[in-house]
C-alpha positions as CSV (number, residue, x, y, z in Angstrom):
1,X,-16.5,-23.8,29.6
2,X,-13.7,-23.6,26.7
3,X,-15.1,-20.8,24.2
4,X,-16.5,-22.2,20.8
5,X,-12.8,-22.1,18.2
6,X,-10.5,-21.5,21.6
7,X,-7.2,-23.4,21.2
8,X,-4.1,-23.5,23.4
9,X,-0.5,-25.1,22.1
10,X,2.3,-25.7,23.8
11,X,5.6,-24.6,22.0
12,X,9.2,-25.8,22.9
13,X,9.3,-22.0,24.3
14,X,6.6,-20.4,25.3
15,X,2.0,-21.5,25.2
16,X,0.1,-20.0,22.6
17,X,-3.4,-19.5,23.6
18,X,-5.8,-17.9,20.9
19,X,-9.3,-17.5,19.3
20,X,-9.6,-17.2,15.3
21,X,-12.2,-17.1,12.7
22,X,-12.0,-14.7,9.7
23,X,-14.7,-12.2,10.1
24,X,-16.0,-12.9,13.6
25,X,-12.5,-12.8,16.4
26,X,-9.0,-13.1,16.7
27,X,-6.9,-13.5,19.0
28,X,-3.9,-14.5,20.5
29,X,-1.6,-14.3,23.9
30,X,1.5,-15.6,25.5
31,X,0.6,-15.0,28.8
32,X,4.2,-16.6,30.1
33,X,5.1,-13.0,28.3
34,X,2.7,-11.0,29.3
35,X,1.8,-10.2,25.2
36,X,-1.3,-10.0,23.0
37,X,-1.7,-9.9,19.4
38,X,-4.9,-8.5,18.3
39,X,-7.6,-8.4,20.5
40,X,-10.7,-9.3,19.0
41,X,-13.7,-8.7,21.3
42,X,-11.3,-8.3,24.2
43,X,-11.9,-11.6,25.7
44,X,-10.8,-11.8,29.7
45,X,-7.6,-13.5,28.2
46,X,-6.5,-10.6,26.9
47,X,-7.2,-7.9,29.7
48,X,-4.4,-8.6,31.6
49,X,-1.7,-8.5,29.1
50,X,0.2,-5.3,29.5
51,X,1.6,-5.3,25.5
52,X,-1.0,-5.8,22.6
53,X,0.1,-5.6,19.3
54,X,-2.7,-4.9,17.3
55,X,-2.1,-6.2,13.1
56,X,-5.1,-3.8,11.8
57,X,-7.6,-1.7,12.6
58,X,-10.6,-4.6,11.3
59,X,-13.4,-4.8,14.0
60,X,-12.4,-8.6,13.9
61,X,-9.2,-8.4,15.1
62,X,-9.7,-4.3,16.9
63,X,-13.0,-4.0,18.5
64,X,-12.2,-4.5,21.8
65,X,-9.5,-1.8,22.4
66,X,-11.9,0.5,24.5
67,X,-12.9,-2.2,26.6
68,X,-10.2,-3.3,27.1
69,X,-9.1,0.3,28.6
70,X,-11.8,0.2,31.0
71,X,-11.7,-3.1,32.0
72,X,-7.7,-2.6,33.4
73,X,-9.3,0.6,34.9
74,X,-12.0,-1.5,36.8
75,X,-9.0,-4.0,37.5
76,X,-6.7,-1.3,38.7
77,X,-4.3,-2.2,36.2
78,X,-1.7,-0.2,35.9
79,X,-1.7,1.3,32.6
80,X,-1.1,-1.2,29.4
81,X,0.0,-0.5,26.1
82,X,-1.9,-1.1,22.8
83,X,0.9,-0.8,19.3
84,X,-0.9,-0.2,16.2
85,X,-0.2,0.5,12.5
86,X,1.2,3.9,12.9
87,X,-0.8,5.3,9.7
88,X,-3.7,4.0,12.3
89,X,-2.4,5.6,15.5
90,X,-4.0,9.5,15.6
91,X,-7.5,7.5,14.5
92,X,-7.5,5.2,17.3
93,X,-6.1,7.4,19.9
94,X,-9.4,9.4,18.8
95,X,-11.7,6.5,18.5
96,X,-10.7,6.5,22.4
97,X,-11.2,10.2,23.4
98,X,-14.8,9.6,21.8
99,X,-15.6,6.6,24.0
100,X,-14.2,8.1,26.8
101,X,-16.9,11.4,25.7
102,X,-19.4,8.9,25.4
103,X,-19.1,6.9,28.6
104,X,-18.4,9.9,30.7
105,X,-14.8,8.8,31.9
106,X,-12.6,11.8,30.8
107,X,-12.4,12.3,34.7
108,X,-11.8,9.1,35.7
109,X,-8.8,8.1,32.9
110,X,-10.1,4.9,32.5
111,X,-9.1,5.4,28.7
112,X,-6.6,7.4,29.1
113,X,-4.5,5.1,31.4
114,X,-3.8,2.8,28.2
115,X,-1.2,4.4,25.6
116,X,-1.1,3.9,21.9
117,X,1.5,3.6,20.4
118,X,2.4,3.6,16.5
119,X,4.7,0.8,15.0
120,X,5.6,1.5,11.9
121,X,7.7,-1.4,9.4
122,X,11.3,-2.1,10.5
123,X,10.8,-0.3,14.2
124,X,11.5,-2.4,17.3
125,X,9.5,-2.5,21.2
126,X,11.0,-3.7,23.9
127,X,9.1,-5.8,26.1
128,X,11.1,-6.6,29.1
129,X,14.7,-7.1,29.8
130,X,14.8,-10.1,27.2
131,X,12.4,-9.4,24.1
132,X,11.5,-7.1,21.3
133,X,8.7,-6.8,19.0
134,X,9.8,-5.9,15.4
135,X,7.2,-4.7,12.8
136,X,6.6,-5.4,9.5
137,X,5.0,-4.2,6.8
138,X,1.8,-6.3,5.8
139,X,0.1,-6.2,2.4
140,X,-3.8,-6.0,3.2
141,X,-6.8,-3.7,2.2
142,X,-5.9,-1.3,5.2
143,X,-2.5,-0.2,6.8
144,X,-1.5,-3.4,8.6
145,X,1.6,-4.9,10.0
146,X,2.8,-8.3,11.1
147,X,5.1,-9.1,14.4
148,X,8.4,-10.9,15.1
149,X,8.5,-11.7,18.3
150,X,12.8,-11.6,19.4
151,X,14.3,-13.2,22.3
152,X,17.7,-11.1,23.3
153,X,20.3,-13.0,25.3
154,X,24.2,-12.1,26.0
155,X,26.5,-15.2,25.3
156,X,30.0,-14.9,26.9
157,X,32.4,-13.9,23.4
158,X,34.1,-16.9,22.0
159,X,37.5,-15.8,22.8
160,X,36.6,-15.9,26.3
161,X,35.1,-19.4,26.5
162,X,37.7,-21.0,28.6
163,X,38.3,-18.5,31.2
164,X,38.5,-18.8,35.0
165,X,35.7,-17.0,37.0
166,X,38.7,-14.8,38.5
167,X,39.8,-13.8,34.8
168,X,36.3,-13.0,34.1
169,X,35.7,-10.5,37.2
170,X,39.1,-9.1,36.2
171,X,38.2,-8.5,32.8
172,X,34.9,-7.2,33.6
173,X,36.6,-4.4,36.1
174,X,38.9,-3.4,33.3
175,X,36.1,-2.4,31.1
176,X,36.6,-5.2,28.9
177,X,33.3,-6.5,26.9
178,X,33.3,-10.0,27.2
179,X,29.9,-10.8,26.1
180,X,27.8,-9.9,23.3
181,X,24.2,-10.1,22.8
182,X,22.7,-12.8,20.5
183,X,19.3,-12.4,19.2
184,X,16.5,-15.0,18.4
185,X,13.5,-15.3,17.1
186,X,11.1,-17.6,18.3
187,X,7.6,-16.4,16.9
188,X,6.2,-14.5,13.3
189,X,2.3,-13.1,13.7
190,X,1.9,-12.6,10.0
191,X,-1.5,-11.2,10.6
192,X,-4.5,-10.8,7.9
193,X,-2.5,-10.3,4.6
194,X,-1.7,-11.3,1.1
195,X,0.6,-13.6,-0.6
196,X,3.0,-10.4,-1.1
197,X,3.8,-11.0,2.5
198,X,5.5,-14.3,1.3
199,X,7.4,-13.0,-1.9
200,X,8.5,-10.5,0.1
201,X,9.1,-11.2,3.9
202,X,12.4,-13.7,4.8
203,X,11.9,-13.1,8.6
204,X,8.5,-15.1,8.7
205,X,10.0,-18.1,7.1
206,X,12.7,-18.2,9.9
207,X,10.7,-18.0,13.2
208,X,11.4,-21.1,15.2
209,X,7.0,-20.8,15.1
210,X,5.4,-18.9,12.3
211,X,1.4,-18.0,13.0
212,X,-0.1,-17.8,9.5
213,X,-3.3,-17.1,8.2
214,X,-5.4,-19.2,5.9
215,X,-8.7,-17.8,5.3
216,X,-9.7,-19.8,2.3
217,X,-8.9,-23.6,1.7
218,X,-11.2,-25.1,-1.1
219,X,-11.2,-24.8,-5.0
220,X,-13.3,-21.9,-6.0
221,X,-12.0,-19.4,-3.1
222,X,-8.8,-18.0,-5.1
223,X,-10.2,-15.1,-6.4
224,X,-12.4,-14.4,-3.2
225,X,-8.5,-14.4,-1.8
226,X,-7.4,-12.1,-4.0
227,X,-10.2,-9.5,-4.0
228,X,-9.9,-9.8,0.3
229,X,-6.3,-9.7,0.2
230,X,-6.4,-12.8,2.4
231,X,-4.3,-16.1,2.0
232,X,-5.8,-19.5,0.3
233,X,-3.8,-22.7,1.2
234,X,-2.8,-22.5,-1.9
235,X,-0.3,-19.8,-1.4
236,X,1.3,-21.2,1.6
237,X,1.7,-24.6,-0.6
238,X,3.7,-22.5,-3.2
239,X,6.1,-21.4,-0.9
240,X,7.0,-24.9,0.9
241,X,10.5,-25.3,0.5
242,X,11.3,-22.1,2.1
243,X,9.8,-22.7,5.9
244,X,12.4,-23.3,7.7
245,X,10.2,-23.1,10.9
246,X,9.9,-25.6,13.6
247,X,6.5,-25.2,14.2
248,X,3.7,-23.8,11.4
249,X,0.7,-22.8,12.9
250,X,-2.6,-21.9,10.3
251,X,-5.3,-19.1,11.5
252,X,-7.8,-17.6,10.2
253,X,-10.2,-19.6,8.8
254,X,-13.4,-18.4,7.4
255,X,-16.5,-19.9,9.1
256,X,-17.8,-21.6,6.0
257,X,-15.7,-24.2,6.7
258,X,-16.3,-27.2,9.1
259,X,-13.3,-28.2,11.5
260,X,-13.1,-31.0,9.2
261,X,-13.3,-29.5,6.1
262,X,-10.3,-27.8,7.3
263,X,-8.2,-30.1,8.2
264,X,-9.1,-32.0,5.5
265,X,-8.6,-29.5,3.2
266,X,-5.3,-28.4,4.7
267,X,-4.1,-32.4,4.4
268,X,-4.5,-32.9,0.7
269,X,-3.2,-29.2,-0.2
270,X,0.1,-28.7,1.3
271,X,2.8,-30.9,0.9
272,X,3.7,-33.7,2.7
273,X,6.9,-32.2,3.8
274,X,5.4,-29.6,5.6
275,X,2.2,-32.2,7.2
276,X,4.3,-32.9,10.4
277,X,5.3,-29.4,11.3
278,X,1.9,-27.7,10.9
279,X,-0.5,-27.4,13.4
280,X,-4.4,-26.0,12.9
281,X,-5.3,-23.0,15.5
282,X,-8.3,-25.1,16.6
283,X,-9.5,-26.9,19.6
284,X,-8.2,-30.5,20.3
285,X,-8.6,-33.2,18.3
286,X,-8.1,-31.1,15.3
287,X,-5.3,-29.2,15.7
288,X,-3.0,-31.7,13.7
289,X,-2.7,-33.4,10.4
């Protein structure tokens, strides 16, 4: 049975699967991938991911980092990596050597097979032979980043378009580079942040699919925006003109709001512009416009 806010979209590239209301749980996989971002609860979703990329150390989007240790222990998962805010790093690697205290698994490793790893703004993971991670710096009430997701592929040069296979090997075994690597970026997690994100990030508004939060939608929410550092629709709406993104997908909302209220919301507040490129991260029938 589909958990209560689960949704699951299908991308040109890639399926994003995910659970998100401010507060209570987020998060998010591409399991074609094999990454997470945030972890919530640590739903069974999540456990098998190798990579998680963690925005910030909130219980919503954080809690489930031990468990998810132990459950890849139980699993005999090899190892798994968790990326956090580096200011966060030392404090989470010790909020593991307490559980691991407190369950009584210093001998069996069940934590300490998991490594955590600091990602601070502007640093780069490579996950696989074909994509990197690249941090940035999130404006929110703790250290917090957000995550472009990179595809990496090597495109034969130009200058080299027309050539025979033959000329190619010979090239090749004269030490020639004929390729050069191209980078894309198909995905932007911005994470729980504020509308400084927006003024002062250009990377999110070129993902081919930008993940966005939107914890507040109605009139009367600004200010509870503001003091949260969170995003009101309002923000996003301020910035139209500058998505470029294929796909727009809005996170995050807070639980006072129906599914309806939402969408509805969400319809009358953003431009039209934007209406058939953004998508809600809700279950089916009200993930659209």
């Amino acid at each position: 049975m589909p958990e209560k806010d689960q949704f699951s979209l299908v991308t040109p590239h890639f399926t994003l699967e995910g659970r998100s209301r401010a507060g209570h749980e987020t998060w998010f996989r591409i399991r074609d991938l094999g990454i997470a971002f945030d972890i919530g609860r640590c739903p069974d979703a999540v456990v098998s991911m190798p990579n998680v990329f963690i925005t910030h150390a909130h219980l919503d989007h954080a809690a489930g980092i031990p468990f998810y240790a132990g459950q890849r222990h139980l699993q005999k998962l090899d190892g798994g990596t968790i990326h956090v805010p580096v200011e966060a790093a030392n404090d989470v690697r010790e909020l593991m050597n307490v559980q691991s205290r407190l369950t009584g698994s210093m001998t069996t490793g069940s934590m300490m097979n998991v490594s955590i790893v600091g990602v601070a703004a502007g640093e780069e993971v490579r996950c696989g032979r074909r994509h990197l991670v690249r941090g940035y710096a999130a404006s929110h009430r703790v250290a917090a980043r957000a995550y472009e997701l990179i595809e990496r592929r090597r495109h034969l040069r130009e200058e080299f378009a027309g050539a025979t296979s033959d000329e190619i090997a010979r090239l090749r075994n004269e030490g020639i580079a004929i390729d050069e690597e191209h980078l894309r970026s198909v995905f932007f997690y911005t994470g729980d942040t504020d509308r400084g994100l927006l003024e002062s990030c250009d990377a999110l508004y070129r993902a081919e699919v930008l993940l966005i939060e939107c914890s507040f939608i109605t009139d009367g929410h600004q200010d509870r925006a503001v003091q949260y550092q969170h995003l009101h629709i309002d923000d996003i709406a301020d910035f139209a003109d500058r998505f470029e993104n294929e796909l727009i997908v809005l996170t995050h909302f807070s639980r006072r709001y129906t599914y309806e209220e939402i969408r509805d919301g969400v319809r009358q507040r953003l431009p039209r512009s934007l209406h058939a490129r953004v998508r809600l991260a809700l279950p089916e029938p009200w993930q659209r416009l």
